[in-house]
C-alpha positions in Angstrom: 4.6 7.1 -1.3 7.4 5.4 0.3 8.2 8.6 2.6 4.6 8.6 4.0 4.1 5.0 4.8 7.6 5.4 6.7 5.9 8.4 8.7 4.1 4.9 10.5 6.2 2.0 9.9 9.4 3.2 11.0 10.5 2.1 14.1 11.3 5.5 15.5 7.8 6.7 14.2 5.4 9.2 16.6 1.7 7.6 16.8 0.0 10.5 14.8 -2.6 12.6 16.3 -6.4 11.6 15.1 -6.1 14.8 12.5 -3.0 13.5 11.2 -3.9 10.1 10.8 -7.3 10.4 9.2 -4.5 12.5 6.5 -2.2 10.0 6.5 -5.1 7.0 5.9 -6.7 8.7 2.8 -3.1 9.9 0.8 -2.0 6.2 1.5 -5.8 5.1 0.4 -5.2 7.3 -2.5 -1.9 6.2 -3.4 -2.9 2.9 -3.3 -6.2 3.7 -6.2 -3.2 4.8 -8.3 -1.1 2.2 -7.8 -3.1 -1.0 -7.8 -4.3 -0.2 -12.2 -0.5 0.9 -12.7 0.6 -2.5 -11.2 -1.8 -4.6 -12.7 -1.2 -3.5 -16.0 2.8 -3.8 -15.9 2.2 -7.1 -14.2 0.0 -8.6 -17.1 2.6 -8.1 -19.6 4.6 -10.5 -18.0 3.7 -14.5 -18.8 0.9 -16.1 -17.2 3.1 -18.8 -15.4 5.5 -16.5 -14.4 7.0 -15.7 -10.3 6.9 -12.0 -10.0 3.6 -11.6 -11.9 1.5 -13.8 -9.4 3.2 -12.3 -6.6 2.3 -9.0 -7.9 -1.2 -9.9 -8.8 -1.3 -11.5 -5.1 -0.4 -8.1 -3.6 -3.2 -6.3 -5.7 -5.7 -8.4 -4.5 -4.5 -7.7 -0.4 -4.9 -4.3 -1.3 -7.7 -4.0 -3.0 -9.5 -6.0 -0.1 -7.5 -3.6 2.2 -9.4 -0.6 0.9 -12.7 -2.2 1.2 -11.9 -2.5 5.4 -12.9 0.6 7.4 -10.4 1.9 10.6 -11.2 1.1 13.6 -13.3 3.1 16.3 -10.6 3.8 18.4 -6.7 5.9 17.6 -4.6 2.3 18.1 -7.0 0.4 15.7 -6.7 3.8 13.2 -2.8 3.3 13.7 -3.1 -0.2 13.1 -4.8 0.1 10.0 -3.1 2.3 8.5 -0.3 0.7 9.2 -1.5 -2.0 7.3 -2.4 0.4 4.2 1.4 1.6 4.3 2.6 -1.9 3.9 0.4 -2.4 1.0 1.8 0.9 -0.6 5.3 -0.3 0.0 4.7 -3.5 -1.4 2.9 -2.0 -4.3 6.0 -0.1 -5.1 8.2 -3.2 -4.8 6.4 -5.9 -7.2 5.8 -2.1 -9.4 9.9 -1.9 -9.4 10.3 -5.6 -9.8 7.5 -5.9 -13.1 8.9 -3.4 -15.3 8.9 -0.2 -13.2 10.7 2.9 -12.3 11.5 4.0 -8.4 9.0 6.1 -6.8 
């Protein structure tokens, strides 16, 4: 997960052809439907009043309103969002690592 949202978030990254991108938009689209009920549910075990679950919870809810906006009509607003849907996977993985689990 981690490796592909690098592939457009690293500062050395090449701007993906429109093939590529629309690729790289629905594995991190994807990895974000498995992530978000894998989060969620590690999250909710932790107390209601508690730091890491509401930031965790928090993130869910940016992504889950991330997959509900469509790219835009051009390549640079593609790039953009998808850029925006690799920041929601890495931060996905970060709250998963910080609630309870493993590195992925």
């Amino acid at each position: 997960m981690r490796a592909t949202s690098r592939l457009l978030l690293a500062e050395d990254a090449e701007p993906p052809s429109p093939q590529d991108l629309e690729t790289l938009t629905l594995r991190l689209r994807g990895y974000m439907m498995l992530a978000i009920p894998v989060v969620e549910s590690a999250a909710l075990t932790w107390p209601e009043d508690d730091v890491p679950r509401a930031c965790a919870l928090a993130c869910i809810g940016e992504a889950r309103m991330r997959l509900r906006l469509e790219p835009g009509r051009n390549l640079p607003a593609g790039i953009r969002h998808a850029q925006r849907l690799a920041r929601s996977v890495n931060a996905l993985c970060d709250h998963y690592q910080t609630v309870g689990g493993e590195h992925r």
